[in-house]
N, C-alpha and C positions, 0 to 999 in steps of 0.2 A: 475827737478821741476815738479808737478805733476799739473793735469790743474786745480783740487781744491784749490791746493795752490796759483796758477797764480790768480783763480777768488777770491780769499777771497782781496789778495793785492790789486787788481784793485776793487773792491769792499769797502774796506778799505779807498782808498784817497777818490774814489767817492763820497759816501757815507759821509764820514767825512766834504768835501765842502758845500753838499746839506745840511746837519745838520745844517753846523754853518749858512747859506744861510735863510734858515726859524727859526734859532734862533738867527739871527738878525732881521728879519720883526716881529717875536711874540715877541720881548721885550718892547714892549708899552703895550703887552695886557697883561702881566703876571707880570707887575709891576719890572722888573730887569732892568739895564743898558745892552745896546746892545752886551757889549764885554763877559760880565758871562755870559748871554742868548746864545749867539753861543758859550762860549766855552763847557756849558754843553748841544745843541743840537748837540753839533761836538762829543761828546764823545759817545750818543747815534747812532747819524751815523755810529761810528767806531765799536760799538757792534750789529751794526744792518749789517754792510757789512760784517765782520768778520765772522757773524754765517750763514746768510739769501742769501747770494752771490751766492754760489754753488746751492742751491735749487732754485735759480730764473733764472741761467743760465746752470752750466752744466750740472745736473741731469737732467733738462727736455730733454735737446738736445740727452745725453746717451738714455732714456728710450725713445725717440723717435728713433734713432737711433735700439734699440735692437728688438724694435715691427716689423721696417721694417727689419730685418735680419730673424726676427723669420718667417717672411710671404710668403707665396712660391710666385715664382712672379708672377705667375697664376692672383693669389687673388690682386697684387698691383698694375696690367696690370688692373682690371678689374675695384678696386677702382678708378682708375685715369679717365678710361670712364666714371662713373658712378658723378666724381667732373666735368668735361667738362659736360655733358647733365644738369646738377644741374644747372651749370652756368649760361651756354646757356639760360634754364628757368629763371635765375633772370636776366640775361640781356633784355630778350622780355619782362618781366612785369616791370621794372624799367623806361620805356618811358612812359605807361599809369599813373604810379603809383607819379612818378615827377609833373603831371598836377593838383595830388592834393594843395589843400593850403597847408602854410604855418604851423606845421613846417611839417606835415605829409609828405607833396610832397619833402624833404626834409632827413627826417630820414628816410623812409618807403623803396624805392629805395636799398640803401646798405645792409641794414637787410635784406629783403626779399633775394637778392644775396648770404647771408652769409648762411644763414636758406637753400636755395635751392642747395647752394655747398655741404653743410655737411650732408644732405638728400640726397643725390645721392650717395656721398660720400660711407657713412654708407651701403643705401640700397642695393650699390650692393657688398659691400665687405663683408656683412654679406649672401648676394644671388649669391656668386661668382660662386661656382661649378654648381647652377642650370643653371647660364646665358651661362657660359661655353659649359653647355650642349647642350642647345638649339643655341647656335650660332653654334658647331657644326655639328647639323642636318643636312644630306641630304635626300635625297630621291630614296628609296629601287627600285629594278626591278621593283616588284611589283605594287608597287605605294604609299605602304606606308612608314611612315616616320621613319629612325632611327638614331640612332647616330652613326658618325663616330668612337665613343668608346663607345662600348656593353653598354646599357643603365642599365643592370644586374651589382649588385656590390657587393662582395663578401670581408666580412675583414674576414684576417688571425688571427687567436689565436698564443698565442708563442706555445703551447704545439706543436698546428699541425706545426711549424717550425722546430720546434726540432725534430718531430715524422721521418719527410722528406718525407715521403709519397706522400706528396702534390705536389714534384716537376714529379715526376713520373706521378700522375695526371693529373697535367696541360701539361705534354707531350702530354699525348692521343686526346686531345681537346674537350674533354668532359665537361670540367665546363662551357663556352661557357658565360664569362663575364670578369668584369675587374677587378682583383686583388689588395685590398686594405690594405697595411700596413699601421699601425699608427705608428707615431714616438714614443710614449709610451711604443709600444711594443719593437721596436727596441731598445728603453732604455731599458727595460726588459733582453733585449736577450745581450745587453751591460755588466748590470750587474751581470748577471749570468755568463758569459764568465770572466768577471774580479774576479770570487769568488774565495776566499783560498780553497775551496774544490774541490779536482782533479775531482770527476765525474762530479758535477756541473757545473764548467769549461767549460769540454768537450760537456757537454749537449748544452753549452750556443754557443760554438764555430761550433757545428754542426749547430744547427739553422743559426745563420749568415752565414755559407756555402750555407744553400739552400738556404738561401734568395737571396744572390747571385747569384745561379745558377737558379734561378727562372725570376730574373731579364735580365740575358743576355741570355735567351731563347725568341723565338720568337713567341712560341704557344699564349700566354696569355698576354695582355695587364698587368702591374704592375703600379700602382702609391701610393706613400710616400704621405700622405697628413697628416698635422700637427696642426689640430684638438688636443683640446684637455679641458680639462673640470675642472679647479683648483680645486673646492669646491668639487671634486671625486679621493678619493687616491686608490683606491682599481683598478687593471687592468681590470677585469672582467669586473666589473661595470662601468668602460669607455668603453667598447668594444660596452655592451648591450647598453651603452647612443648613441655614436655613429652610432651604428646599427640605429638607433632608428630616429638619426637628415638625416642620410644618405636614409635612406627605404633600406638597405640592408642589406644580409645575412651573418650570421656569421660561418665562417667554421673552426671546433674545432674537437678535439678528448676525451675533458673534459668534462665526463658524465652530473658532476654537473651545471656546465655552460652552458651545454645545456636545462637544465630543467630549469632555473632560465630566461635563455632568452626565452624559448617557453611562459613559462607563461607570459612574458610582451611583446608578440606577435611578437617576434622578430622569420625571418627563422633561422632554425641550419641546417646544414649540415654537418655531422659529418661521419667521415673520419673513424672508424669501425663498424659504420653501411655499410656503403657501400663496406667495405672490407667485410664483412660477406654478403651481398646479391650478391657479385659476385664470392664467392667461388662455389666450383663443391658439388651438392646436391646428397645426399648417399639417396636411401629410403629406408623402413625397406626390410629385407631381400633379400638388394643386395650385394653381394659379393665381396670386392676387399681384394689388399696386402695391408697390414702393417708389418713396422718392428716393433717389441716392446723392448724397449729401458728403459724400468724403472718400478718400482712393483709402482701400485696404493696404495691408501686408506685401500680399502677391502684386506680381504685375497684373496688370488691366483690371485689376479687380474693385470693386464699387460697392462701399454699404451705408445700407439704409437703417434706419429702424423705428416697427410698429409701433401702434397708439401707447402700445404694454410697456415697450420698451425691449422688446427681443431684437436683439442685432440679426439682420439679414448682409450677407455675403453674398455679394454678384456678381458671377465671375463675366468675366467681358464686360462689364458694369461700370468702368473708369469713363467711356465717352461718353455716357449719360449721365453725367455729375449736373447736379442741379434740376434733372429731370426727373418726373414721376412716370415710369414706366409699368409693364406686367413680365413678372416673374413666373418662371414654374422652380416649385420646391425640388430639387437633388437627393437633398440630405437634411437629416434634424437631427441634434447635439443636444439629449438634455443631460445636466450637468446641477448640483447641491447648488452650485453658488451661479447657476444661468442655464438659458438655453438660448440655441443659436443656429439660426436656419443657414444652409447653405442651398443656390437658385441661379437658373441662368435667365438671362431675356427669354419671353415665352417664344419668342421667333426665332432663335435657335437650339430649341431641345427636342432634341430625334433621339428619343432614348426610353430606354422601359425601368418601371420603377422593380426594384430586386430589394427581398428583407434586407442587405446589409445596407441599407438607405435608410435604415433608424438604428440610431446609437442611443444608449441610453445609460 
């Protein structure tokens, strides 16, 4: 028996008593004998518990119930401070407020209590992560103030999960703040992992690997926060909102994401850009090995590419496929999404290097 069923029955007699109960008192004023007067408010009772039961008892207690499951306990630890100081307030003004007359001294008392619980309540469960913060705070060598968790906050993209990069990153301790997944994404990375499509799949199942392995590492503070934005179904654009509610920075490898959050003033940090600014810089007419591994575009042309993973292009380079030769650098192409040396055999370049030999 399921507990809608339970409340409709108990609802049902209820209901059905209370009926015939005030359709006997209204039978003087509707002109009926007292017994048709409650038998047809009894009948309205029974279609009023039957349907109205569940919505008056168990669906609010569920939808209460699911708000606080959905709420990390951070935010319900903080709510509950926030109902005690609310209180606390309507208790000390309810002594002054009593010595008014009649009915104010009266009604004013409890209201004001009710008004100052759910005003705490609210304020800090909606100001939870800031109070957080600042209860946190200690105080640096130095003298200034910081928090016990990096006050820098950094949310995760799926792509950069999926990319894994990122765990290698936060190896080095270089990002030097707190690492923020949304539950959103981790839905993301849920549903990708559960796709009928094998690559997708796998893409979906790597991600959740690193986030894993990101998690039980100890370089980088991680925390799951369950923020989330109904009226925004697109992930991006929860990212950017959150960035946004948060003041923190969003770290992606998704070109276009990043252009969309810079323009609404959000930080990006984007995971090849920084892979290309710390690769080894070739300048023109310096010389190293490549193997060359595959004919270019052009004719005769041959490319290879370093330990990094920068494409090198070399021209005359097609007869030495499969071979490791020496290059001298042309030209260098850096570019948001790559850089890309262009190089002849070192044994035929008669040539002098000129600024327009770096593009950038």
């Amino acid at each position: 028996m399921t507990s809608d069923f339970l409340s409709r029955l108990i609802g049902l007699v209820v209901f059905t008593f209370v009926g015939a109960r005030l359709g006997t008192d209204a039978a003087r004023f509707i002109n009926l004998d007292p017994l048709s007067s409650a038998f047809i408010f009894g009948l309205v009772g029974v279609l009023f518990g039957v349907i109205m039961t569940p919505y008056l008892t168990v669906r609010p207690i569920r939808a209460v119930r699911r708000a606080i499951n959905e709420q990390p306990i951070e935010r319900l630890l903080v709510a509950c401070l926030g109902l005690l100081l609310g209180l606390l307030a309507g208790l000390l003004l309810a002594y002054p407020l009593s010595l008014l007359d009649a009915p104010l001294g009266t009604l004013l008392p409890p209201a004001v209590s009710i008004v100052s619980g759910y005003l705490g309540f609210s304020t800090f469960s909606i100001r939870s992560r800031e109070i957080l913060d600042m209860l946190t705070e200690r105080v640096g060598t130095s003298g200034e103030r910081v928090s016990a968790v990096s006050l820098r906050k950094l949310i995760l993209d799926t792509s950069v999960l999926i990319d894994g990069r990122i765990a290698d990153i936060a190896e080095t301790g270089f990002l030097g703040g707190t690492l923020i997944v949304p539950r959103f994404v981790m839905n993301e990375l849920h549903r990708v992992a559960d796709s009928s499509d094998l690559l997708r799949r796998n893409r979906g199942r790597r991600g959740l690997s690193i986030l894993n392995k990101i998690q039980r590492s100890d370089s980088v503070p991680v925390r799951i926060v369950d923020d989330d934005f109904e009226d925004i179904h697109d992930v991006d654009n929860k990212l950017i909102a959150l960035a946004i509610q948060l003041s923190a920075a969003v770290i992606t490898n998704d070109y276009n994401l990043g252009q969309v959050a810079e323009a609404q003033g959000v930080t990006v940090l984007n995971v090849n850009q920084l892979a290309n600014a710390v690769r080894v810089v070739h300048i023109p007419d310096e010389v190293f090995a490549v193997r060359i591994i595959q004919a270019g575009r052009d004719q005769n042309q041959g490319v290879g590419y370093l330990d990094d993973g920068t494409m090198v292009v070399v021209e005359n380079g097609k007869s030495y496929m499969d071979r490791t030769i020496n290059v001298r650098v042309t030209k260098l192409i850096n570019r948001e999404t790559g850089r890309m040396i262009f190089a002849v055999p070192d044994h035929e370049s008669k040539r002098t290097v000129t600024v327009d030999d770096y593009e950038s």
